[in-house]
N, C-alpha and C positions, 0 to 999 in steps of 0.2 A: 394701573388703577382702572376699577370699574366706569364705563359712561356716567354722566348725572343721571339720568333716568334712572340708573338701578340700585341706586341709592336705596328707592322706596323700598318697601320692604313686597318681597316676591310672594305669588298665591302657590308656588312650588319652588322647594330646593330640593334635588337630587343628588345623594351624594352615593359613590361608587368607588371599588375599588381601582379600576382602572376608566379613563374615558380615553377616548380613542379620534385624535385629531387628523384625520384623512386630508386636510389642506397641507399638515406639514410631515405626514406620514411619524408622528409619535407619540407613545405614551401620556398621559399629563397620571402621574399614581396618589390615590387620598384626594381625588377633588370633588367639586361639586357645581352643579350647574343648576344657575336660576334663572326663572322661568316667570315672568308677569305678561299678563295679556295675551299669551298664545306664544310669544318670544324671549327665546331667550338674552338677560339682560346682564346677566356675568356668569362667571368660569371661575373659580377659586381655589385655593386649600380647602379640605372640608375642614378644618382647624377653625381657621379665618372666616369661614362662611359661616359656622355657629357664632361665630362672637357678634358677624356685622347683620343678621337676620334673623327674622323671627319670619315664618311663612308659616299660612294657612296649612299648607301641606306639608312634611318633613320627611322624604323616603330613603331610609336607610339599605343600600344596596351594597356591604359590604364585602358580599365574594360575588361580585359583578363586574363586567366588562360594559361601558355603555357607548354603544355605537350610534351614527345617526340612523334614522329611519333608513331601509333598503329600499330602493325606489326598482320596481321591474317593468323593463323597457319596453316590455310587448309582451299583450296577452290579451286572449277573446276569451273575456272573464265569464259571459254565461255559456261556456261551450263545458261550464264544468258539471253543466248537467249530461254532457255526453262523455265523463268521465268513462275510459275503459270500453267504451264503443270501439269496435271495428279494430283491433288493437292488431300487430302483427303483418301492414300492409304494406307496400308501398303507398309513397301521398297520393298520385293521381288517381288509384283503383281506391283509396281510402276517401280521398273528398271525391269524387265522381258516382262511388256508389254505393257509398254508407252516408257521410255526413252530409252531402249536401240533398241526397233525397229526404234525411231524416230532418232535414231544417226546412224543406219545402213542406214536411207536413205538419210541421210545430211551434217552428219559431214563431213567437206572438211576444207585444208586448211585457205580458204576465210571464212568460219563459226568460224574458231575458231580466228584470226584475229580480224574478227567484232566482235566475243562474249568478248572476251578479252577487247578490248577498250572498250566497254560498262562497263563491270565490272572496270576497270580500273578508268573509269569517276565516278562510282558509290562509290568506294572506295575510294577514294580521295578526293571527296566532305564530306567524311563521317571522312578524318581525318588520314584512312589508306596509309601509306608509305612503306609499302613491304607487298608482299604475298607470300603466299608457295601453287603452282601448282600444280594439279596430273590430266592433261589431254592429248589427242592426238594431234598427228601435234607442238610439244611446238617451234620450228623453228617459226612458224606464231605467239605464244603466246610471243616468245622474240620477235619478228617484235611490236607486239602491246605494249610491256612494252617500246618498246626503242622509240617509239614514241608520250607515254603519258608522259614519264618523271618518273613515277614509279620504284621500286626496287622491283625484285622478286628472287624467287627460284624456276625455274622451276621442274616438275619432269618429268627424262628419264622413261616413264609409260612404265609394265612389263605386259601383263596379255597374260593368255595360249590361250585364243579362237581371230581369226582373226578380223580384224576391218579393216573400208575404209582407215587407216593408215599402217597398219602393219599385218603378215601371222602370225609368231608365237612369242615366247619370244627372240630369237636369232634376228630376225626383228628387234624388239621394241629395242632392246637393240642396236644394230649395227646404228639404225639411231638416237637413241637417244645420244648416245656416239659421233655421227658426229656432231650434232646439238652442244653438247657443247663447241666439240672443234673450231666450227666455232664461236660462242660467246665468247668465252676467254677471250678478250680483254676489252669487258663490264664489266666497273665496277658496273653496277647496275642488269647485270643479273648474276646469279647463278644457279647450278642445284643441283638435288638430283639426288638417285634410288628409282622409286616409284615404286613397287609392290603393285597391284592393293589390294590387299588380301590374305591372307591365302585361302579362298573358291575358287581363281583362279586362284593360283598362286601352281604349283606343286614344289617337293623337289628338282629337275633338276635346274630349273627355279631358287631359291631360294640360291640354294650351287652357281649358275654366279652371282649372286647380290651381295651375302656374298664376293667372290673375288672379284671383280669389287669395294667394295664401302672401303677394305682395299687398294685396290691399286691406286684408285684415289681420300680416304680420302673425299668420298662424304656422308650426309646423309642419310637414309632410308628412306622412307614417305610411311606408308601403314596404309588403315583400321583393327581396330583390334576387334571381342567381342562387338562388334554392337549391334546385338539382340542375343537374344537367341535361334532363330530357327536357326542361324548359327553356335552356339557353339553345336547344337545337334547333326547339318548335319553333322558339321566335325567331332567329336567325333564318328560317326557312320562309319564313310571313313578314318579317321585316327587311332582313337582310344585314343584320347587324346583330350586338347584343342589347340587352336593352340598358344597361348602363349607358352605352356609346346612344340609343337614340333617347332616352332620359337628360341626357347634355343635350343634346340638339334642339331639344324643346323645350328646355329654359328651367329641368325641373330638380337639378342639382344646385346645391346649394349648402350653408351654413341651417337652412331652416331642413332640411331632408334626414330624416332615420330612415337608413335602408334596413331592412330587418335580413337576418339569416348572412348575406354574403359570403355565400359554401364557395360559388363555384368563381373564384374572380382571378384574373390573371394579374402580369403586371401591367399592362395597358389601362384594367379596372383600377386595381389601384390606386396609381398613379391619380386618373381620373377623382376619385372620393377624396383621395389626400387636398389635389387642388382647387377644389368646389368647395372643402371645408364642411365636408358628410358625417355624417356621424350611422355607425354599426352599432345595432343589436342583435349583441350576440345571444343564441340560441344553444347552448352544446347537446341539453339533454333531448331537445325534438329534434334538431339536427340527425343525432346518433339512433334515437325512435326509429324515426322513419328512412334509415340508411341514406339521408339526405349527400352528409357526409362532414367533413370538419372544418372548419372556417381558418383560414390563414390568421389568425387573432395577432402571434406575435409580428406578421410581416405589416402589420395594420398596424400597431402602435408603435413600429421602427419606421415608420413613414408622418407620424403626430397624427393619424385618424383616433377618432375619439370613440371608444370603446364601449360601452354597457352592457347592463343583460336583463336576457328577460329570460320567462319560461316557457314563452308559447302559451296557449290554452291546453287545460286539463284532458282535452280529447287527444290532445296529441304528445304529454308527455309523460306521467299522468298528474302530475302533483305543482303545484305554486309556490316552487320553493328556493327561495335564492340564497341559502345560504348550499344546498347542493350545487346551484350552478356555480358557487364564487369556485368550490375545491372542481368540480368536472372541468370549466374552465381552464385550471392553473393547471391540472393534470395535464392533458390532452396538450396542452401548447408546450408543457415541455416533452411530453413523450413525440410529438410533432416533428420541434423545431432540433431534438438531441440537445439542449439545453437546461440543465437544471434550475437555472435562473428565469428561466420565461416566467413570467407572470409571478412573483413572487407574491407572500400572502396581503403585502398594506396594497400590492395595482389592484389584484382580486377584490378585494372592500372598498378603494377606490369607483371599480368597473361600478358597484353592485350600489355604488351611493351619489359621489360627486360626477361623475361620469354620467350617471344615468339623469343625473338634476341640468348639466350642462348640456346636453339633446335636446331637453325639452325646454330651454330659456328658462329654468327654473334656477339655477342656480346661485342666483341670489337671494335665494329665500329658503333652501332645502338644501340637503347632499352633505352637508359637513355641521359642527358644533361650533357654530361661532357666533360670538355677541352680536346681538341683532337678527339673528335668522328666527327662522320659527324651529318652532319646540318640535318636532317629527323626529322623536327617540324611541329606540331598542336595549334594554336592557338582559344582556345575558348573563345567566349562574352558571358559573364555572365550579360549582363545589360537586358537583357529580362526580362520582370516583371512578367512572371511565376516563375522567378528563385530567385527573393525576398522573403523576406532577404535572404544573403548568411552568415551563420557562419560557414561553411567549406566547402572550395571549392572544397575538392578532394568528399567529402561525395555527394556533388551536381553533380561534374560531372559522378560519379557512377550511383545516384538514379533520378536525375533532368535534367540533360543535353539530349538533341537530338544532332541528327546528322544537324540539322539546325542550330543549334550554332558553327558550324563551319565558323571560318571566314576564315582561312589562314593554308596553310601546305604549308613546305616546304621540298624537294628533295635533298640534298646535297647541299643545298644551294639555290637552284633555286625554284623561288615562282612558285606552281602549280595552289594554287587556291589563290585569291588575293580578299578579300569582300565579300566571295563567290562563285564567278565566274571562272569556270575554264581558265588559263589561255592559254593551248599548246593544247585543244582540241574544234574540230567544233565538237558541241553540235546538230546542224541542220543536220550533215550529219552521226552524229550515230542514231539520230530519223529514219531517213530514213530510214536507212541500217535495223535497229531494225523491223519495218515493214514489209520492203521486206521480213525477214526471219520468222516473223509471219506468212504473208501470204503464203510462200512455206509447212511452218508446219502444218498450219491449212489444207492447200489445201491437202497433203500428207497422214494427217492422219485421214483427213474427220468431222474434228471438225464445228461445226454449232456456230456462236457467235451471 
């Protein structure tokens, strides 16, 4: 039986051929989900759900699969204006002397604004309902989520060397700290403390984050063990790795996403399992930039908890998690010589309740259940590549694109409706996207 509240009659019912219950990894076939206030307030037969409701809205998704929103665990959403930059490098000659000169002479406010709603449109057409941030300027990057309708988590970015945003770590953190509290009120933005790295982040810098993230009960978000020339360098300047001196100074924990974890042995491990870490995973920038492949299945045989993101568009090229659920599943079983690694409901898992459970969201995101909010995806499986369908989570792992997205919704509120974004001009991010091509190109003396 429905709660009493959803008695009342819903301002949307959803009804689909399949919905797809990622708390108990099965089917529910012919149902329908209602939705009043941004939440949803029951799950039913669609039979039963015509008889008990009349809703303002009635969407008929009959060769549909309805998933929750994808939630991507890590991404520098306006680096999508360096989509396709510097492509073909390794990271350190790639950010040392493509991307980070091109950010000393561009990032501004108005860059990260426009790069954000491009990312934002790109993610959303792809299905994604929240992101987790780790860029400059995030004031402009919450300006761009609260105007596409999107749910994020931004990150208060920490790193030791200056930028056209901020002088040192005391900077980063003073204006990042202002930014939140002037967001407060947004229920759909959030923050973290993103230190940018261990390679950039010194022990000073690191002991204000460890205070700061106990006393406003905020997240972590940093890269970790990326490559391995960075576990050398550090070990050469620390003497350790920086997992082992990240324990030392208080910064492992339940509230910590390490991102990437390419290079971790079993000593790492161990370590993330017992601090209660949480990985985001990375496959397709991982494999970009010959990082290399994350031990994923030796992480979820230890109960570390898993998600994924896409990295930023500079470095993969595209924001798209329904490739990383299948790159993912592949990779860990061609990995682990397991055909069973990652099977397709942990992949949609990784890519939903996984990714809500990192960011303390998961009481309100990541799965279809009475009481949560409404941050839905609905995919058309009638495309005749996708024939026959005898399991539709198996397909939307190995078979689905991001083009068979028909519909996500926001707390309620239809973003893309057919396809078609609803709350965003499409003509005036084309625009905007251009103009800052041409400033990069012209800056950095690129010949096309």
């Amino acid at each position: 039986m429905p709660e009493a509240h959803a008695l009342r009659q819903p301002d949307t019912l959803i009804h689909a051929r399949w919905i797809a219950d990622v708390d108990t990894c099965t089917l529910l076939a012919q149902h329908a989900v209602a939705v009043r206030a941004g939440r949803i307030v029951d799950i039913l037969p669609s039979a039963l759900a015509r008889e008990r409701y009349t809703p303002h809205d009635n969407v008929e998704l009959g060769t549909h699969l309805l998933i929750p929103g994808l939630i991507n665990l890590h991404t520098h959403a306006a680096m999508s204006l360096m989509r396709g930059l510097a492509d073909d490098l390794p990271l350190k000659t790639w950010l040392e002397q493509h991307i980070w000169p091109a950010e000393a002479t561009h990032v501004s406010s108005q860059f990260v604004r426009d790069g954000t709603r491009l990312a934002c449109a790109e993610m959303l057409k792809s299905g994604i309902t929240c992101f987790n941030d780790m860029y400059f300027f995030p004031d402009a990057a919450a300006a761009a989520v609260a105007e596409t309708g999107m749910r994020a988590v931004l990150g208060i970015i920490a790193i030791d060397f200056p930028s056209r945003y901020a002088s040192d770590i005391e900077d980063y953190l003073t204006k990042g700290l202002a930014i939140c509290e002037r967001w407060q009120h947004d229920p759909r933005i959030h923050f973290s403390l993103a230190p940018h790295a261990p390679y950039t982040v010194g022990d000073s810098g690191f002991e204000r984050i460890r205070t700061l993230a106990a006393q406003l009960e905020l997240p972590i978000h940093l890269h970790i063990h990326e490559t391995r020339e960075e576990l050398e360098s550090h070990r050469a300047r620390y003497g350790c790795s920086p997992l082992y001196r990240l324990e030392r100074l208080g910064l492992l924990g339940p509230q910590t996403i390490g991102v990437h974890g390419v290079h971790v042995d079993a000593a790492d491990l161990e370590r993330l399992a017992r601090h209660g870490c949480h990985i985001a995973h990375c496959p397709t920038s991982n494999l970009k930039l010959a990082s290399g492949i994350a031990p994923i299945t030796a992480m979820l045989e230890l109960g570390i908890n898993v998600g994924l993101g896409s990295d930023g568009a500079a470095s993969n090229n595209r924001l798209d998690l329904l490739q990383e659920m299948r790159l993912a599943s592949l990779l860990a079983k061609g990995v682990s010589g397991h055909a069973d690694s990652i099977p397709a409901w942990e992949a949609l898992r990784m890519a939903t309740l996984h990714g809500a459970k990192a960011l303390g969201l998961e009481t309100e995101i990541g799965s279809i259940r009475i009481g949560k909010l409404a941050d839905l995806c609905a995919i058309d499986m009638e495309r005749l590549e996708l024939a026959p369908c005898f399991d539709p989570i198996s397909h939307l792992v190995h078979c689905v694109s991001r083009d068979d997205v028909s519909h996500v919704w926001v707390e309620g509120k239809c973003c893309v409706s057919d396809r078609i974004l609803t709350q965003i001009d499409v003509a005036s991010l084309k625009n905007s996207a251009r103009l800052w091509q041409n400033r990069i190109r012209s800056s950095l003396k690129i010949v096309s």
